[in-house]
C-alpha positions as CSV (number, residue, x, y, z in Angstrom):
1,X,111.5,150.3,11.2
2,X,109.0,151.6,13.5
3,X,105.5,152.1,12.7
4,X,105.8,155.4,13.4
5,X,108.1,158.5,12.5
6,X,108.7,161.0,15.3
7,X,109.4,163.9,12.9
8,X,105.5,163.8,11.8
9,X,102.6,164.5,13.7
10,X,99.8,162.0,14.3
11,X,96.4,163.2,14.7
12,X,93.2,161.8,15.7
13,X,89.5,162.3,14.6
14,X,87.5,164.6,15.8
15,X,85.2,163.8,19.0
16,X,81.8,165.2,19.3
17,X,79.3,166.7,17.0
18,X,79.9,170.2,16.6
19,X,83.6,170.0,14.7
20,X,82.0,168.4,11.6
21,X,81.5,171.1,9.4
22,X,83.3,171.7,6.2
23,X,83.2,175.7,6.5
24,X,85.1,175.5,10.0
25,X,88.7,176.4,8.8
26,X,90.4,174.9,11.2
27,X,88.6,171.7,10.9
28,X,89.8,172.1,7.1
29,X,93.4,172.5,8.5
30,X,92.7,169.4,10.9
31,X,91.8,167.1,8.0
32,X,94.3,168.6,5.3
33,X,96.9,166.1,3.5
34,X,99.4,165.4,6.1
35,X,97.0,165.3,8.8
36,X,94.6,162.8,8.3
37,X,94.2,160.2,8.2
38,X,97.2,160.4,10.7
39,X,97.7,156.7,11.2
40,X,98.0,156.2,7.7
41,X,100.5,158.9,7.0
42,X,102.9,158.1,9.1
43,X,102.7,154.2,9.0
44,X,105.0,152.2,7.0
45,X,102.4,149.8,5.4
46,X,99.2,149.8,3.5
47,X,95.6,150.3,4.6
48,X,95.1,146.7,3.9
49,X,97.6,146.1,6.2
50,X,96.6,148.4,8.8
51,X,93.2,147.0,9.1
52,X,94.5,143.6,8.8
53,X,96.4,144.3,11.9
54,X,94.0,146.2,14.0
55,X,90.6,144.8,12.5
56,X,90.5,141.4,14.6
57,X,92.0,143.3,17.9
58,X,89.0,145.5,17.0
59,X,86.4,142.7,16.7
60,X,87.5,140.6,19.3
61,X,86.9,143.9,21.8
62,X,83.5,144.2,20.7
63,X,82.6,140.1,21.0
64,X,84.1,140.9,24.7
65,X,86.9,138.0,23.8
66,X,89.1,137.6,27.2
67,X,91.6,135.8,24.9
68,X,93.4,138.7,23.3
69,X,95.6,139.4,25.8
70,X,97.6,136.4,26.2
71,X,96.6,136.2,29.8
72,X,96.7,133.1,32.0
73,X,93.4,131.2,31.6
74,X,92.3,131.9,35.6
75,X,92.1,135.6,34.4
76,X,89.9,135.0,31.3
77,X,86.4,134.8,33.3
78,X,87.4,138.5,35.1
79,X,88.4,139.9,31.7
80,X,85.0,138.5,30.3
81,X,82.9,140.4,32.7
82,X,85.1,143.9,32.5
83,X,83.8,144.8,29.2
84,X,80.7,146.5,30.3
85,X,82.2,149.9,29.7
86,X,81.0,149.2,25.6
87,X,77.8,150.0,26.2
88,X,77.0,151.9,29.3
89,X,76.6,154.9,27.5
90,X,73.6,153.4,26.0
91,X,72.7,152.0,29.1
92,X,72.7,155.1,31.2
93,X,71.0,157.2,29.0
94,X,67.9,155.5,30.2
95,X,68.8,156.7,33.5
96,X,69.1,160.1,33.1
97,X,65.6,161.2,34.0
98,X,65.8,159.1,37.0
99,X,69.5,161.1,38.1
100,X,67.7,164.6,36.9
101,X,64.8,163.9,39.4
102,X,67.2,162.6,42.3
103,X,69.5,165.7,41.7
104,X,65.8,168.0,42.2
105,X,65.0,166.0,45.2
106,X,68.9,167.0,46.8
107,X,68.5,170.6,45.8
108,X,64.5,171.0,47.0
109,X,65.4,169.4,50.4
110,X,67.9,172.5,51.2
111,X,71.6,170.9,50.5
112,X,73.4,173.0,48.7
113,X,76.5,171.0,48.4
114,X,77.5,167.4,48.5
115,X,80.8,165.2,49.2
116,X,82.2,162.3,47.2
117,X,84.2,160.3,49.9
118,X,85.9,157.7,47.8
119,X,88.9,156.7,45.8
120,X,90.8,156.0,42.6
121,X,88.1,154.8,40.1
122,X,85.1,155.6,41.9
123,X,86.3,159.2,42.3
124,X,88.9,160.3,39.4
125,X,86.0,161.0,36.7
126,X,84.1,162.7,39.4
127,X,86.7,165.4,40.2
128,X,88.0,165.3,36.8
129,X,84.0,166.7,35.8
130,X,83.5,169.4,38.6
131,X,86.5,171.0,37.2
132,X,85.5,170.5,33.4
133,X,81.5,170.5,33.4
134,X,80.0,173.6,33.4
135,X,77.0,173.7,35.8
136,X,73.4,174.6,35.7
137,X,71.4,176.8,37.8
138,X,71.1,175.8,41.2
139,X,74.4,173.4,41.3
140,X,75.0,170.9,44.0
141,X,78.6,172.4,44.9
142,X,80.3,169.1,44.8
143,X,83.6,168.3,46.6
144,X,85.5,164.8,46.3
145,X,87.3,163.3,49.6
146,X,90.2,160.8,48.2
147,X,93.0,161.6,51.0
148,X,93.3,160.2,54.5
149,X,95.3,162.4,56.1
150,X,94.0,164.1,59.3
151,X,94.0,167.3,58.2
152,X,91.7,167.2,54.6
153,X,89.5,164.7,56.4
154,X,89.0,167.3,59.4
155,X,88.8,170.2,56.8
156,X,85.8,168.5,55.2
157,X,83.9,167.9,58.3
158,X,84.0,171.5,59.4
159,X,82.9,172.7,55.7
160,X,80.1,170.1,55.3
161,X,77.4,170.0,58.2
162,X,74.8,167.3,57.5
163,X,71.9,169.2,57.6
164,X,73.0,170.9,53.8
165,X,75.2,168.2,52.4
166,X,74.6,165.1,50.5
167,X,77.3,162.6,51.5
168,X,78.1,160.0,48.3
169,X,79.8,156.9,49.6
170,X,81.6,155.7,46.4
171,X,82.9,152.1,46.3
172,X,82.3,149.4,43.0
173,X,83.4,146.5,46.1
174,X,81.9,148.5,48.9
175,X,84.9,146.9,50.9
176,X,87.2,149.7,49.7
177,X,89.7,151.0,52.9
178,X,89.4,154.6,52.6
179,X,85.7,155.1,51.5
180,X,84.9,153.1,54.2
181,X,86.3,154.9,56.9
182,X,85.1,157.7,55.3
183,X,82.0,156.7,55.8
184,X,82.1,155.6,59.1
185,X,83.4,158.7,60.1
186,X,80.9,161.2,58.4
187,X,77.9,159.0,59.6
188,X,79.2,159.2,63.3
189,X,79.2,163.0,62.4
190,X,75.5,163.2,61.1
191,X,74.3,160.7,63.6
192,X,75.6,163.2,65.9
193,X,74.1,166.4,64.3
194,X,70.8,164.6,63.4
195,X,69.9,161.5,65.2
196,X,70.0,158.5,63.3
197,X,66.5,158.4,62.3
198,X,67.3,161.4,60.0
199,X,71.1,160.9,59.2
200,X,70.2,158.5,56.6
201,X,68.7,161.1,54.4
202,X,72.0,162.9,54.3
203,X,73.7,159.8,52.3
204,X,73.8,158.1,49.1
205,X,75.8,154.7,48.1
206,X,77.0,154.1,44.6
207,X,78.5,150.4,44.5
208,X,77.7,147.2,43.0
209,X,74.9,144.9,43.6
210,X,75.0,142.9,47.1
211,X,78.3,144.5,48.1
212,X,78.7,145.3,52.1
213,X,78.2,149.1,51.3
214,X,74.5,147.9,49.5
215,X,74.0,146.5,52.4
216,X,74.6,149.1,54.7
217,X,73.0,151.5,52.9
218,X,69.6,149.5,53.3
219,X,69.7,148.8,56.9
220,X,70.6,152.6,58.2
221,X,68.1,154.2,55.1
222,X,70.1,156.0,52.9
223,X,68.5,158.3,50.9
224,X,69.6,156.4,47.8
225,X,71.5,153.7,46.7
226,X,72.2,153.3,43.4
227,X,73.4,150.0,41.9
228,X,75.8,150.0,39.5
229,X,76.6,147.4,36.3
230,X,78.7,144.6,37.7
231,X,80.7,144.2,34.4
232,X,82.8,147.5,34.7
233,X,85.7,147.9,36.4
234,X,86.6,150.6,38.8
235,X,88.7,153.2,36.4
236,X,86.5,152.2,33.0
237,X,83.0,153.4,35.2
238,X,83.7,157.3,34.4
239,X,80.5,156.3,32.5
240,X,78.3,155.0,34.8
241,X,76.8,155.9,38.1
242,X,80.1,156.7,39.5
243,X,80.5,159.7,37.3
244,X,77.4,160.5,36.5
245,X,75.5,160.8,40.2
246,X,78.0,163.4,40.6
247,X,77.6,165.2,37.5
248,X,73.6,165.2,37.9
249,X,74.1,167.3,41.5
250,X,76.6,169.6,39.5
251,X,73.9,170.2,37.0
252,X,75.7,168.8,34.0
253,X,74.0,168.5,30.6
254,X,74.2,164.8,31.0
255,X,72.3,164.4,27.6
256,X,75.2,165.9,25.9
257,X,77.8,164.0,27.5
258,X,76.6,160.6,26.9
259,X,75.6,161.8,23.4
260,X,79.0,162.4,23.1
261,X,80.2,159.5,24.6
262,X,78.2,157.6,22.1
263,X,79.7,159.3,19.2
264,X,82.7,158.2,20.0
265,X,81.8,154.7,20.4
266,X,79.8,154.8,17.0
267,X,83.2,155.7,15.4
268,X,85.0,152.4,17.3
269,X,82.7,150.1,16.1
270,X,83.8,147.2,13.5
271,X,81.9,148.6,10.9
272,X,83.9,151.8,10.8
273,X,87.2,151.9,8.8
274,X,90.2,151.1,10.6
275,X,91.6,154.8,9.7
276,X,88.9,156.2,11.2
277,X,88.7,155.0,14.2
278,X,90.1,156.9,16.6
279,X,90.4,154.4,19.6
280,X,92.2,152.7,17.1
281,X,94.4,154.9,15.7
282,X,95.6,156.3,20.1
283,X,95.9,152.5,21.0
284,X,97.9,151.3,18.0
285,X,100.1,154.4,18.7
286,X,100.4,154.1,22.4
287,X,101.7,150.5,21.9
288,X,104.0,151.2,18.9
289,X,105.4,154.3,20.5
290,X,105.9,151.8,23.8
291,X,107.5,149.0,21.7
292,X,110.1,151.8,20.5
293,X,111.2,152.7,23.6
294,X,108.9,156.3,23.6
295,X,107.3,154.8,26.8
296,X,106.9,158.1,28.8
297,X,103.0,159.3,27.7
298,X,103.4,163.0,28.3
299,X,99.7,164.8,28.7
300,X,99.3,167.9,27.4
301,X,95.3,169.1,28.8
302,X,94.0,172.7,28.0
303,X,91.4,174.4,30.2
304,X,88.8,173.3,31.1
305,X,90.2,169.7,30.0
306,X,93.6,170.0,32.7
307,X,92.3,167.7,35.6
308,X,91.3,165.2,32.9
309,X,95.2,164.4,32.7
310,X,94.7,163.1,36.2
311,X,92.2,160.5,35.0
312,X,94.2,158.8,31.8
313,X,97.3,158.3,34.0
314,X,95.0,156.2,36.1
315,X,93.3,154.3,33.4
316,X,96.7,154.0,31.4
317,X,98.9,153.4,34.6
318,X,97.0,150.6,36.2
319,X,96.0,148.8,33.3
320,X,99.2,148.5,32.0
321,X,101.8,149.0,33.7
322,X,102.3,145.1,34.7
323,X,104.9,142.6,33.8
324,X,108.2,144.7,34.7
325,X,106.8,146.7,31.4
326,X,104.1,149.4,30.3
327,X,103.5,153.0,29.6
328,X,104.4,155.8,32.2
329,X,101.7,158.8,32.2
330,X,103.2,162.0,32.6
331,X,100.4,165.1,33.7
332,X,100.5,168.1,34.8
333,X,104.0,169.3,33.8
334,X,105.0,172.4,33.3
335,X,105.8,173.3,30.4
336,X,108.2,176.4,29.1
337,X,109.9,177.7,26.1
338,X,113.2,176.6,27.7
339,X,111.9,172.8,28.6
340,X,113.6,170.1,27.4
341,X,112.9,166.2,26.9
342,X,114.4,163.0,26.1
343,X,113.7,160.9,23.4
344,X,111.6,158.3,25.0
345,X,108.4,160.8,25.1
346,X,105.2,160.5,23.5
347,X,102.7,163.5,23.7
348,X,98.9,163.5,23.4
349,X,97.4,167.1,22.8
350,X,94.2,167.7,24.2
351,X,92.8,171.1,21.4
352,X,90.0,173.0,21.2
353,X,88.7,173.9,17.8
354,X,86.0,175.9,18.6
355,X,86.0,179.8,20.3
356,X,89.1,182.0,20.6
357,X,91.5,179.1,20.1
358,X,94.6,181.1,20.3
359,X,94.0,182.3,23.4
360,X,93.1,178.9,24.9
361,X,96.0,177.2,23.2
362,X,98.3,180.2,24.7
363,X,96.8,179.1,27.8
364,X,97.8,175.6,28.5
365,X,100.6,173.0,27.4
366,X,99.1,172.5,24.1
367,X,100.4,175.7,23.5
368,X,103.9,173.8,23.0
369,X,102.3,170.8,20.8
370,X,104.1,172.9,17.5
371,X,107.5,173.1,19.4
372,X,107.2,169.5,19.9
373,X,106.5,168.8,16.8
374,X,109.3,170.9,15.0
375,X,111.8,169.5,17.2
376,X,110.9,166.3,15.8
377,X,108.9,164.5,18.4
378,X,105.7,162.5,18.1
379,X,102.4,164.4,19.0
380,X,98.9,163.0,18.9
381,X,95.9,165.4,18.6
382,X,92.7,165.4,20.1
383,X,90.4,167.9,18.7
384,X,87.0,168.6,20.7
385,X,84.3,171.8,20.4
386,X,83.2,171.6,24.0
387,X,83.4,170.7,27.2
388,X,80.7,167.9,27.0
389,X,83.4,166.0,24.8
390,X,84.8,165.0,28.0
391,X,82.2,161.8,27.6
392,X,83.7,161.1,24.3
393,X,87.4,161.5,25.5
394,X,86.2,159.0,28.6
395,X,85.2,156.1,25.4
396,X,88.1,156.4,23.4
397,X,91.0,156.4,26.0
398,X,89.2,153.2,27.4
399,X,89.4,152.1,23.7
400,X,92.8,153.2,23.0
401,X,94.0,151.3,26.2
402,X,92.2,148.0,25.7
403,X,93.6,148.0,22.1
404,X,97.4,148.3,23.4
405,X,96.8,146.1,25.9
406,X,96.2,143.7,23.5
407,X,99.3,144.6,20.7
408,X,101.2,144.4,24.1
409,X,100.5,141.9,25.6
410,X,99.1,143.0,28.6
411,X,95.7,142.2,30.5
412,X,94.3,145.6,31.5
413,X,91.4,145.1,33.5
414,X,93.1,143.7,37.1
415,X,95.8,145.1,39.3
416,X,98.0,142.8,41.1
417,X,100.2,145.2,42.8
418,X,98.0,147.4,44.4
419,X,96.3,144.7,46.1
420,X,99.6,143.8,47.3
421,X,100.2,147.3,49.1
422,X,96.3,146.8,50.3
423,X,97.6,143.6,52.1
424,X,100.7,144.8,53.2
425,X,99.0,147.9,55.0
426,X,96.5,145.6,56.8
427,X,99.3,143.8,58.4
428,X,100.7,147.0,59.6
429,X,97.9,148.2,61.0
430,X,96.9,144.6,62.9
431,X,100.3,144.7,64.3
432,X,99.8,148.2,65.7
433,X,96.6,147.1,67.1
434,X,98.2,144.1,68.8
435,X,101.5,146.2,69.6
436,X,100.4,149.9,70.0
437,X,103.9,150.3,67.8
438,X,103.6,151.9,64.3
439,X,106.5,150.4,62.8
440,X,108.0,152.8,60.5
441,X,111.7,152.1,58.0
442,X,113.9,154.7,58.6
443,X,113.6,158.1,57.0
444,X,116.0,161.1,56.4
445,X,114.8,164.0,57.4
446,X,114.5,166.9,55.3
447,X,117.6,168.7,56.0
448,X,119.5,166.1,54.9
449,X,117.7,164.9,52.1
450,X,119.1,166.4,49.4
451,X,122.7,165.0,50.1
452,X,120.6,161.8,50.2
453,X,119.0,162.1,47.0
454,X,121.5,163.8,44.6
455,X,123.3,160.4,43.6
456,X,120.3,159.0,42.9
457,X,118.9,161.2,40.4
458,X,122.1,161.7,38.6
459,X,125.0,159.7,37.5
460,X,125.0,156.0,37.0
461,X,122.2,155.5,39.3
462,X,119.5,157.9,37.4
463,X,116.3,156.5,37.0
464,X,113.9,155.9,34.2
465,X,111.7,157.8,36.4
466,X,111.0,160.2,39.4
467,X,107.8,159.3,41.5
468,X,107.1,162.0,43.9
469,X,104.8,160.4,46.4
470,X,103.1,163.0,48.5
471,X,101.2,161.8,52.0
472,X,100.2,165.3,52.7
473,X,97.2,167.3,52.9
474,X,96.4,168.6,49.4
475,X,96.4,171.7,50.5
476,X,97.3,175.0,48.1
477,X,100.5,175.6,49.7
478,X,101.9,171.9,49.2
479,X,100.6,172.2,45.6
480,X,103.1,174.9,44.8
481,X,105.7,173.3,46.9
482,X,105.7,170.7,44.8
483,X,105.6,172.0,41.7
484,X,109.2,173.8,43.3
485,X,110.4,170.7,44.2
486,X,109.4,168.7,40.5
487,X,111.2,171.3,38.5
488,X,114.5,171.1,41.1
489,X,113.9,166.9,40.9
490,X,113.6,167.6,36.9
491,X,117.1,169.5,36.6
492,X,118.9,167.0,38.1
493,X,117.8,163.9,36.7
494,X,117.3,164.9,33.3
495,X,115.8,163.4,31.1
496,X,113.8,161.3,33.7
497,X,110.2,162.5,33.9
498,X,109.0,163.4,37.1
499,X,105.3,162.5,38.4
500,X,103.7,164.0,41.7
501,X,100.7,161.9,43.0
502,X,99.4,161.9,46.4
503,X,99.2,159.4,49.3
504,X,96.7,157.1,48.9
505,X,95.2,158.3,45.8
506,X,98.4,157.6,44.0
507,X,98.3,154.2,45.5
508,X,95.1,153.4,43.3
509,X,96.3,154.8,40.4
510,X,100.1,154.8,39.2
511,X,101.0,152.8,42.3
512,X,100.1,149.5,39.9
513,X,103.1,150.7,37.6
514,X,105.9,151.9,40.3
515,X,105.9,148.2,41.6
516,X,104.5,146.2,38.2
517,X,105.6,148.1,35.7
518,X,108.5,150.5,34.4
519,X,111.2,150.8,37.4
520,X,112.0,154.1,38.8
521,X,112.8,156.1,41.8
522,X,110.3,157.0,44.3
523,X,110.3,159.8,47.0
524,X,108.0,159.4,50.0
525,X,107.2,162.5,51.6
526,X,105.9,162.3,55.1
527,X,104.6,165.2,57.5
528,X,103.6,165.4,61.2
529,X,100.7,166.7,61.6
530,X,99.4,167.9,64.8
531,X,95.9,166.9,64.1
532,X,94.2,163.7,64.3
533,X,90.9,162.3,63.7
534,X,89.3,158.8,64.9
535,X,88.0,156.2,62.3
536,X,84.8,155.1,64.5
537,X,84.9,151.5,64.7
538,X,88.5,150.8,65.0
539,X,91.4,151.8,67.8
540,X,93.4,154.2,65.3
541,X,92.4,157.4,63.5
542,X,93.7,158.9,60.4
543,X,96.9,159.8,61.0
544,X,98.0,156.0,62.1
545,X,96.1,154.7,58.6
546,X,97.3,157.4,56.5
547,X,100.9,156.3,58.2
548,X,100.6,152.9,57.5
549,X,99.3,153.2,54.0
550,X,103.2,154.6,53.2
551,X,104.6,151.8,55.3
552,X,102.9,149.4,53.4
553,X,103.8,150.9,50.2
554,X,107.4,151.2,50.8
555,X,107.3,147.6,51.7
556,X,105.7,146.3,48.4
557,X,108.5,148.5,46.0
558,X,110.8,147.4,48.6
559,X,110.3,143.6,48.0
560,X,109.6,144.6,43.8
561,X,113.9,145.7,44.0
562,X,112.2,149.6,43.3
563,X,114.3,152.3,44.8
564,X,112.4,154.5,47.6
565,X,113.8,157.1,49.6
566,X,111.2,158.6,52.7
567,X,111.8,162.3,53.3
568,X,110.4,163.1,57.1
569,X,109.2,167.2,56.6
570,X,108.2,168.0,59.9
571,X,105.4,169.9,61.4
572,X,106.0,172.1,58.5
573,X,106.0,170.4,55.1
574,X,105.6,173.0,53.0
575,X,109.0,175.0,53.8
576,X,110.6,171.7,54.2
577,X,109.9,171.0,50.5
578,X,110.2,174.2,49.5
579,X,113.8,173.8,51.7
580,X,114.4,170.6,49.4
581,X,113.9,172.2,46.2
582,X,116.5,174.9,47.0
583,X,119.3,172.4,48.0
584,X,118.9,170.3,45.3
């Protein structure tokens, strides 16, 4: 018997401090008999044998034990210095004067907006903030680079002149591809506009301690640099400096979202209950829901939580989808009365309990967490009052996933398979500097690619999975495109779930599971744009790197037996998917 029935609902604790009281009715419905503690009521055993279970997982986590995993001794010093993310709350509330006065000195020198250029973790909690903070007076407008095709990169250098931008070079290695080249590029650009004595002022690193970017940042004068804890890993720093330089310039109440974050981490220590422990209670159920073949994590994230989706697949993606195995992240789906789902789902409900709640609710996938329910599938709830409960959100995920790494079997703080695509692309790219050739697999183009991919998503060749991979410019127009495209994909692989990610932000993210973990099917899209822009420093621009990152991609779930299918759209991509969706 499973630990878990799928005809009950599982809920979590409350996060943050303003759901607490006992005259809120809906915190009274929250914690009513049948409710909480969720864990307990739908387990099969005792609470003896709950905590029994979980209690050493628990305080093995918080001795930082890189045993717990089962992972090959040469990992165990790496694991032992990832746990960093336990405490930097409490660390960087210490900081938080020093970020308020850097933020001032931004907004008093005249910039009134400022560009992250980097990439998977040193990015996701960034733009998964701007859209969930509210900000203060006088904001930093912040916008976050993560794609290297051509046309965002040249869209972003038009829209932020040096002068009144703050540029934030975002890299935990400061070795990272894309930031780098980022970098170079919008440094080239100030230099340009400013002279190099004064394009320093215009930029700020965020890395770790003695990395190259450190480095630079000293010799060409950045305005700031700031130096991140060594011991966290790239998608457990929402945290840290990575998400919180970002959220000073936005004007955040940073006070409220570390205080939150430490709520959360106050109710995951050892000394609280098992039961009430809410990283607990989403890890044991992420693994046990896995382990029963209800591997397909299905996000449902009301406003202003719905980019936060976007952040848990990366955290749950990469960390453990290794080892042929894992746990798929599903965000962003849409969601109607008429939707329907296979049995190997598992849905976590993002709910506010605070202001008109049936109007929010109404307004986003949550609205469907009843349906779900009644229909007899598992749903985990998540209350929160506020958006400043993002910070506690941020702590118990990264809980919740170190926890089923650890019933699973699986080491979650490395990623083997996205360094392979990282090697893979290099040796495209030298061979196109010693060649001039861009060597490319062969691609259907998008006329014919329905024929193409029709007995693939149905039939005796359906996947566990659909992985629309997107090298485009994440422009509006694509966006809708694909949300045509993942509904017509949907239909005729049902019950597959289909993701969207796109090229190379994907590649940091769920890339670690389409080669590591659970197989599926994945689609490449490709464009042709008519745009280019040079990478100083090297003899290609974007287009070739943004070219090769796919290359190098297909490759790796090439050689990892994965099916993958490129789709060639054109000067036009979005009528050639919007083509696609239609002939499917």
């Amino acid at each position: 018997m499973t630990a878990f029935s799928r005809s009950r609902s599982i809920s979590s604790l409350p996060i943050g401090n303003g759901i607490h009281s006992r005259d809120d009715k809906l915190v009274r419905a929250v914690e009513a008999p049948g409710h909480l503690p969720g864990i307990l009521q739908t387990m099969s055993s005792s609470d003896t044998e709950l905590t029994s279970r979980l209690g050493p997982i628990v305080t093995s986590i918080w001795k930082r034990d890189p045993t717990i995993f089962g992972a090959i001794p040469t990992l165990e010093p790496l694991i032992a210095n990832r746990y960093g993310w336990l405490d930097v709350a409490t660390r960087m509330r210490t900081q938080v004067a020093s970020l308020h006065k850097f933020a001032s000195s931004v907004r008093s020198s005249g910039r009134k907006k400022a560009l992250l250029l980097g990439m998977g973790g040193s990015s996701l909690a960034a733009d998964v903030m701007r859209h969930t903070l509210p900000g203060g007076r006088d904001a930093v407008e912040v916008t976050v680079l993560d794609s290297t095709h051509p046309e965002a990169v040249k869209a972003l250098l038009a829209s932020h002149e040096p002068s009144a931008s703050v540029y934030l070079v975002s890299s935990k290695s400061g070795t990272t591809t894309e930031p780098l080249c980022f970098q170079e590029t919008f440094w080239t650009h100030a230099v340009k506009q400013l002279g190099g004595a004064q394009a320093g002022d215009s930029f700020v690193a965020i890395t770790d301690s003695g990395s190259k970017l450190a480095v630079e940042a000293a010799n060409r004068g950045y305005r700031r640099a700031f130096i991140n804890p060594e011991d966290i890993g790239g998608r457990y720093s929402a945290l840290s400096f990575f998400g919180l330089v970002p959220a000073s310039l936005m004007g955040a109440d940073l006070e409220a979202l570390l205080a939150s974050a430490g709520d959360a981490m106050a109710k995951c220590q050892t000394t609280t209950p098992i039961h009430q422990n809410p990283g607990a209670q989403l890890g044991l159920a992420l693994a046990e829901h896995a382990r029963a073949g209800r591997n397909k994590l299905t996000l449902l994230c009301p406003p202003p939580f719905e980019r936060f989706g976007v952040w848990v697949e990366q955290l749950i993606a990469e960390s453990l989808g290794k080892y042929g195995g894992g746990i798929l992240p599903v965000e962003g789906e849409q969601i109607t009365d008429g939707t329907r789902f296979g049995n190997d789902r598992f849905y976590v409900a993002i709910e506010p309990v605070t202001g008109n709640v049936d109007q929010l609710r109404r307004q986003s996938h949550a609205a469907h967490a009843d349906d779900l329910e009644a229909a007899g599938l598992p749903v985990f709830r998540m209350p929160v009052s506020r958006p400043e409960d993002l910070g506690g959100l941020f702590f118990i995920w990264e809980f919740a996933t170190t926890v089923a790494g650890a019933l699973l079997g699986i080491e979650p703080f490395d990623q083997p398979n996205v360094e392979l695509s990282k090697v893979l692309t290099r040796k495209v790219l030298e061979s196109y500097v010693r060649t001039g050739i861009l060597e490319e697999p062969p691609a259907v183009l998008a006329a014919n690619a329905a024929d193409a991919l029709r007995p693939r998503l149905a039939g005796p060749l359906r996947p566990d999975y659909v992985a629309i991979q997107a090298y485009l410019n994440p422009s509006s127009a694509i966006e809708t495109a694909l949300k045509r495209l993942r509904l017509a994909v949907a239909a005729k692989a049902w019950p597959a779930p289909v993701t969207i990610g796109y090229g190379p932000r994907f590649l940091h993210s769920t890339g670690q599971l389409h080669k590591g973990g659970i197989a599926g099917l994945s689609i490449q899209l490709l464009d042709q744009s008519g745009h280019d822009v040079d990478i100083p420093g090297v003899p290609y621009g974007f287009s070739t790197l943004i070219s090769a990152q796919s290359i190098g991609d297909f490759q790796a779930l090439s050689d990892a037996d994965r099916q993958v299918v490129r789709v060639a759209l054109g000067t036009d991509p979005a009528d050639a998917i919007d083509s696609l969706a239609a002939a499917l």
